[in-house]
ROZAKOL-588357 format. One record per residue (C-alpha): x, y, z. Coordinates in steps of 0.05 Angstrom, whole numbers, padded with zeros to 5 digits, always signed. Each point is the difference from the previous one (the first is absolute). Example, Ala and Ser with C-alpha at 12.3 -4.5 7.8 and 13.67 -1.06 7.14 Angstrom:
residues 2
+00246-00090+00156 +00027+00069-00013 
//
This chain:
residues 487
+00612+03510+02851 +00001+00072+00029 +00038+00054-00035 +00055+00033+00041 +00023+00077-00005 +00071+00021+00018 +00017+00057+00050 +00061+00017+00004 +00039+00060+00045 +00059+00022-00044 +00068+00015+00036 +00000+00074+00036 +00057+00033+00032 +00054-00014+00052 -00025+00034+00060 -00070-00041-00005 +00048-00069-00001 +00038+00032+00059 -00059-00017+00047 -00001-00057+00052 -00071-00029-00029 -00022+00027-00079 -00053+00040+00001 -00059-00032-00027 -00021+00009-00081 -00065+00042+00009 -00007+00012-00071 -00006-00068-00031 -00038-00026+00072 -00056+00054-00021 +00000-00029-00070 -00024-00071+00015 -00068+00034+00021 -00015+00012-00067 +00013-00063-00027 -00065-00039-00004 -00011-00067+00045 +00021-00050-00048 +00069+00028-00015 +00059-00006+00052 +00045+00048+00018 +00073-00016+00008 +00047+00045+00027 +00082+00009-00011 +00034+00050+00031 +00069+00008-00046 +00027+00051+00058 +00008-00059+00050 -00008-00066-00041 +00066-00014-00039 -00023-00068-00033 -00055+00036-00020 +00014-00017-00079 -00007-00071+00020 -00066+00016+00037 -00031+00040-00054 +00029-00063-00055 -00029-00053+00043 -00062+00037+00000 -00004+00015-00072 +00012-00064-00018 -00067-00023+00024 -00031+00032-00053 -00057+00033+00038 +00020+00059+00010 -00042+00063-00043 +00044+00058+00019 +00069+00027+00039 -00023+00064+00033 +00056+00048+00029 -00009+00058+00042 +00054+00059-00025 +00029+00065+00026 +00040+00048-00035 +00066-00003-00002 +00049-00052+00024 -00058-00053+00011 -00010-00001-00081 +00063-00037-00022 -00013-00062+00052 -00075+00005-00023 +00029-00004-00078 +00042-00063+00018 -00061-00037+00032 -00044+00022-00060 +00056-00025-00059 +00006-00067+00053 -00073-00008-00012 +00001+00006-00076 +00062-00046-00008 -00033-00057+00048 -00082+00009-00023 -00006+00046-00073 -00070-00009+00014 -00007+00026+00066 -00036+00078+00001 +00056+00047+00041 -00034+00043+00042 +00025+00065+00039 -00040+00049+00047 +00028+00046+00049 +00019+00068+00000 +00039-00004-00055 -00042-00026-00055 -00062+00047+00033 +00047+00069-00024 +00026-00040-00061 -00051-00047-00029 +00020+00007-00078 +00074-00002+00009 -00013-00054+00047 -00038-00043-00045 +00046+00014-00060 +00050-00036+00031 +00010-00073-00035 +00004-00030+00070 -00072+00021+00023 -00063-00021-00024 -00043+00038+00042 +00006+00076+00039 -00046+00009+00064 -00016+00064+00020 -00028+00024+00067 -00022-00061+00044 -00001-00075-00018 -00056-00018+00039 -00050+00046-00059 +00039-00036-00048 +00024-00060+00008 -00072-00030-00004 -00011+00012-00072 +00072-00009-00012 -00007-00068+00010 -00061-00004-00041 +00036+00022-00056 +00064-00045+00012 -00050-00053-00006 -00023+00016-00059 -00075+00019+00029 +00009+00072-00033 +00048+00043-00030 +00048+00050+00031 -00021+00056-00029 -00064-00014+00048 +00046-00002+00061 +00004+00067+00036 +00060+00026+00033 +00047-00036-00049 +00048+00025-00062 +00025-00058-00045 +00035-00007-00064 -00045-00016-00062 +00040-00004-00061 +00052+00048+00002 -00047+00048+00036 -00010+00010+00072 -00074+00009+00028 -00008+00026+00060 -00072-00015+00028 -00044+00050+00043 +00014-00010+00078 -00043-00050+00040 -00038+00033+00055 +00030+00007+00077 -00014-00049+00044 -00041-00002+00060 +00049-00019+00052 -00063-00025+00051 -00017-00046-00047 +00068-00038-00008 +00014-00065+00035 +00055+00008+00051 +00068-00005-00026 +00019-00068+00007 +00075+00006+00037 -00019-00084+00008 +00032-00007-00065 +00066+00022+00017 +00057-00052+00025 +00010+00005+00069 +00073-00017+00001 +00018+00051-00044 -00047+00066+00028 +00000-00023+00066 +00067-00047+00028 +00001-00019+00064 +00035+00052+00050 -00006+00058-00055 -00042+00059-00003 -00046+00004-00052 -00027+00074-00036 -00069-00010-00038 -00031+00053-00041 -00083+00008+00013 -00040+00051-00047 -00052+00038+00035 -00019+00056-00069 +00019+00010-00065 +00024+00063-00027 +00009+00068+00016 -00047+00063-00019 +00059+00047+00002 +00036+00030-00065 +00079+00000+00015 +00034+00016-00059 +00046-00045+00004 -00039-00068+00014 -00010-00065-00026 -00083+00008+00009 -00015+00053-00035 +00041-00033-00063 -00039-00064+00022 -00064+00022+00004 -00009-00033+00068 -00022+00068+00038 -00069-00024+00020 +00000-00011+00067 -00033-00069+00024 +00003-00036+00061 -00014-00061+00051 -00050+00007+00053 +00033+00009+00071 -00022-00063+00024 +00024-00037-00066 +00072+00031+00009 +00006-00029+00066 -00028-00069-00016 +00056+00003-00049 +00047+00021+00045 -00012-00050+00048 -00007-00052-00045 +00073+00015-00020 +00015-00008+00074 -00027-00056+00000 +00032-00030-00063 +00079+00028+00020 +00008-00012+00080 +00074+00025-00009 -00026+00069-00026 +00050+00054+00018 -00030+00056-00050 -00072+00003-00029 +00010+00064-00054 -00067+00032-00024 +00027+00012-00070 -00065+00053-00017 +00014+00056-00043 -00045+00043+00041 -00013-00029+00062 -00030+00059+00035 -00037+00028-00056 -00063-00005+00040 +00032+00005+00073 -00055-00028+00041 -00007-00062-00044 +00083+00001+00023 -00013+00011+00072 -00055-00044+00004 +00052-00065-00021 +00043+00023+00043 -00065+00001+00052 -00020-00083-00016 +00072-00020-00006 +00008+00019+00070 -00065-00029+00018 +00017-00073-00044 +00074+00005+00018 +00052-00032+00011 +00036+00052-00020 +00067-00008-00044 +00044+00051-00025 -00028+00032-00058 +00025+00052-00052 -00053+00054-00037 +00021+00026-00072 -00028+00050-00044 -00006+00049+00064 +00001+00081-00016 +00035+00040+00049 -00078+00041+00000 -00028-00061+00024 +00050-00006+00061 -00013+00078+00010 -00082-00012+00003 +00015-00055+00053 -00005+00018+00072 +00041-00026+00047 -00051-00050+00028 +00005-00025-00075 +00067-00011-00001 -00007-00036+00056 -00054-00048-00019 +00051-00018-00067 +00057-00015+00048 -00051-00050+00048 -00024-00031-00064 +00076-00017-00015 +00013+00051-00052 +00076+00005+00009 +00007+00041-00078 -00025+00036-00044 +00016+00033-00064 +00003+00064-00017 +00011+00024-00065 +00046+00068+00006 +00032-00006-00068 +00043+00072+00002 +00017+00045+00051 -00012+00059-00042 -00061+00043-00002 +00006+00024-00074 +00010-00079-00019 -00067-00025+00039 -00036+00042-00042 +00033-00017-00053 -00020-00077+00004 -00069+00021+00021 +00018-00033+00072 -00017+00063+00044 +00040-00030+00067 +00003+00050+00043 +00069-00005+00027 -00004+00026+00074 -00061-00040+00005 +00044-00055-00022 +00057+00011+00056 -00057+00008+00050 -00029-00058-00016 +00066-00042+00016 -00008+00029+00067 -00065-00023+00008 +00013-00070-00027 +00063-00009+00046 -00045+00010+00062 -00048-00038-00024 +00046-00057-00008 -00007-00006-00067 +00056-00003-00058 +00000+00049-00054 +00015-00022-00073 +00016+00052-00037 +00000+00000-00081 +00053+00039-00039 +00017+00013-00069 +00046+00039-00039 +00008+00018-00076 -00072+00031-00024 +00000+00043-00048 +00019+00073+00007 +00024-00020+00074 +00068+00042+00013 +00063-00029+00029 -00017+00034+00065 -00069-00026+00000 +00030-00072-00002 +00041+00027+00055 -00053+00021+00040 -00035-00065+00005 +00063-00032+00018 +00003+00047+00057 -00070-00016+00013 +00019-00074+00011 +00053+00026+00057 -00047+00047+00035 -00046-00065-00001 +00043-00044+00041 +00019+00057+00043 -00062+00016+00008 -00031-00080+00018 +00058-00034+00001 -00044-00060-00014 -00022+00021-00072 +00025-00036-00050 +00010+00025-00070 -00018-00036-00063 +00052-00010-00047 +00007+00065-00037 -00026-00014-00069 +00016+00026-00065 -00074+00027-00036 -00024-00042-00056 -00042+00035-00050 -00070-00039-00006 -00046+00009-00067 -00057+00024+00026 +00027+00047+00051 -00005+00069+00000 +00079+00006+00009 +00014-00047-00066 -00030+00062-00034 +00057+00035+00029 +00049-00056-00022 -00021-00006-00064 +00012+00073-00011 +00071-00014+00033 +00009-00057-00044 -00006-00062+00031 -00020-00054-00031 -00008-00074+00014 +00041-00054-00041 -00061-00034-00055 +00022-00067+00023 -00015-00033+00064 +00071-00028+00005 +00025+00066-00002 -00052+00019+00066 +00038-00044+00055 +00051+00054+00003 -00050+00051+00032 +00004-00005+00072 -00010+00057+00061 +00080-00012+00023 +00019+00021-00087 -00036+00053-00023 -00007+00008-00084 -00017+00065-00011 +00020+00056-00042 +00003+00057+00047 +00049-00043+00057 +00069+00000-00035 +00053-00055+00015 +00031+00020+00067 -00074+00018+00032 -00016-00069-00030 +00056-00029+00054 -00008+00050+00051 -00076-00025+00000 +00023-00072+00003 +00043+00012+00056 -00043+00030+00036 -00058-00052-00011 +00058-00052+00028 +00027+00040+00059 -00080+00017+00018 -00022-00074+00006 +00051-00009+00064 -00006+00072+00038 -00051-00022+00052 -00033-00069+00031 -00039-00025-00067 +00049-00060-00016 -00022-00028+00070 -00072+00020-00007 +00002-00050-00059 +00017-00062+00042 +00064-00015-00037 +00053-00043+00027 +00035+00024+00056 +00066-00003-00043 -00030+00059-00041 -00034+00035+00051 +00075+00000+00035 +00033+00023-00058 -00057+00056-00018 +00006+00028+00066 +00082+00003+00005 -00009+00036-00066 -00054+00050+00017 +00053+00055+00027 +00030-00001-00065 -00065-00003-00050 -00028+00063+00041 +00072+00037-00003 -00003-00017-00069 -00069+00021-00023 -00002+00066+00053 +00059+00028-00015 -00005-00012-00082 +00075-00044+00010 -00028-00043-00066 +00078-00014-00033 +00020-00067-00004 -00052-00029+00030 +00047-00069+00013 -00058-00033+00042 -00056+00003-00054 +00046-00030-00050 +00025-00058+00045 -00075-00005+00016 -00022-00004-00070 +00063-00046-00017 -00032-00048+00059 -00067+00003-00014 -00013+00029-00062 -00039+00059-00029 -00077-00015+00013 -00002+00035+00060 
//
């Protein structure tokens, strides 16, 4: 009898449940290619399955099943990823808990300490998961596994990372496994993720790679992007959005250009959304450039702002020059293209008027391209790792020792020492009012309910967040009282 491995997709927040179709689980899809042949993946995905306890029983009870892998982000994800994990102990003891993701990559030990995890990934699963499941076989020990931390005893070991992986010589991601009726209904638009590279070579002080260690650089061939791309085409004929989710997608721009080049020549073309985008590699473009991105159906991209202060780019190592930045949106709004631009507030050392300033830098945005869209202005997040958490650490933050105590970190509820109480809700306001100031609710194909509602309330979000009128903010708290905080 074949052996079966458990993915699962833990619970996220509110706006990604807000869309018309869910966005496909990349994470746990790219998994099953490092599972060898004679182990089958099965996928749940808790965000948009709600029998998925009987799903994940029924399945257990079989008895074949060698391991429940989760993929886990910081934050709010952690206390749905807890209650699958306890689930799993109650209903199989014997069953090895497994959780990758970002989370466990920048907190291995105090992941793996946890009494409801057996096993902490770090980095990617496809360089691990194949000696993993050597080991949860029995065929060697874990302490020969690389990429893993695991409890033995009352110690924690934490083994050496496994080496990247060569992203040419992957199998395709196989978007076959996923249930049709849920990622792609009838009548709905569907948004699928595609990875094109891996990492980023630059040093921000403030981001998750440089605490992951996932700054090499590594990426598909052009013509292996596009059979990718098209074979998700191919798989999802109601595709409304295909987002490149690279964290450096024009790190080498002609390898970009050149996709852009055999997409048009493959077509057909569907819309299609470009993150990790700098605002230099917009500026390097010519206008011919632009142009080929908006034939090949690029209708987005992302570009990662983060302040509008001078003094604070260099103080998070981001170096974005700011007029560039404002010409840019020009550029992009000619071009046809939408502008995505990423904001946060609350680093270190960063004055009240500083936080101002890239408030204001959101408003000159949309007056500027009145198509831009601005992401929801997060709170920073101190990494370990990072060149800022330095800087933290010498302000005092600290993370709580338990993982339990983790699911309370999240970019709209900043924990740190140096943003006192009322900052703490000025910055949550501010994250709420942000997420409904431009057309971004209707970019995400939700229901036309919500994208009615989001747009009746836009005159009052931007008056709000422009003007600094945060007092009883009466909307956020109905909001929250509707939906809840995981937003």
């Amino acid at each position: 009898m074949a052996e079966r491995f458990v993915l699962i997709f833990p619970r996220t927040t509110l706006l990604d449940r807000f869309k018309q179709a869910p966005t496909v689980p990349l994470p746990i899809l790219a998994a099953c290619r490092g599972l060898p042949p004679d182990v089958e993946p099965l996928l749940i995905d808790q965000r948009f399955e709600p029998d998925w306890r009987a799903r994940l029983a029924a399945i257990l009870e079989r008895g074949d099943v060698i391991g429940v892998g989760l993929s886990v982000l910081t934050g709010h994800p952690i206390a749905p990823a807890l209650e699958i994990s306890r689930f799993v102990r109650q209903r199989a003891p014997g069953v090895s808990v497994v959780w990758g993701g970002k989370h466990p990559t920048l907190f291995p030990e105090q992941t793996a300490r946890s009494p409801h995890v057996d096993v902490a990934v770090r980095r990617e699963a496809e360089a691990v998961l194949p000696s993993l499941i050597e080991a949860l076989r029995g065929q060697c020990d874990l302490a020969d596994v690389p990429g893993v931390a695991f409890k033995r005893g009352n110690e924690v070991v934490r083994n050496p990372d496994a080496p990247y992986v060569d992203l040419n010589e992957l199998p395709q991601v196989p978007y076959n496994l996923l249930d049709k009726a849920i990622y792609s209904p009838p009548g709905k638009s569907t948004t699928v993720f595609v990875e094109t590279s891996r990492g980023c070579l630059k040093r921000c002080g403030y981001c998750y790679h440089s605490g992951a260690g996932t700054t090499k650089w590594r990426a598909l061939e052009p013509e292996r992007a596009v059979e990718q791309m098209l074979a998700v085409q191919r798989e999802f004929p109601n595709l409304g959005l295909l987002e490149v989710v690279d964290d450096s997608f024009f790190h080498d721009l002609q390898r970009g250009l050149r996709i852009m080049e055999l997409k048009i020549e493959r077509g057909p073309q569907v819309p299609m959304q470009l993150q990790g985008v700098e605002v230099r590699n917009v500026a390097l473009m010519n206008d011919e450039q632009l142009a080929l991105l908006a034939r090949a159906g690029v209708r987005r991209v992302d570009l990662g702002v983060e302040s509008g202060s001078d003094r604070v780019q260099k103080l998070i190592n981001k170096g974005v020059d700011l007029e560039s930045a404002r010409t840019q949106l020009v550029r992009l709004r000619r071009a046809g293209i939408i502008p995505w631009c990423n904001l946060i507030l609350g680093f270190p050392d960063e004055t009240a008027q500083e936080r101002r300033s890239t408030v204001l830098f959101a408003r000159d945005a949309l007056r500027i391209n009145p198509q831009t869209q601005i992401s929801p202005i997060y709170s920073y997040t101190p990494y370990p790792g990072t060149k800022l958490f330095e800087r933290a650490r010498e302000l005092g933050a600290s993370y709580p020792e338990d993982i339990e105590g983790m699911a309370g970190f999240h970019w709209s509820n900043p924990q740190v020492p140096w943003i006192d109480e009322r900052t703490r809700r000025e910055l949550g306001r501010l994250y709420f009012y942000s997420i409904f100031i431009d057309g971004k609710i209707a970019h995400y194909h939700s229901n036309t309910l919500v994208r009615l509602a989001a747009r009746l309330f836009r005159p009052v979000a931007r008056y709000r967040l422009f003007r600094h009128r945060l007092g009883l903010p009466l909307a956020k708290w109905a909001f929250e009282l509707a939906f809840g905080k995981d937003y």
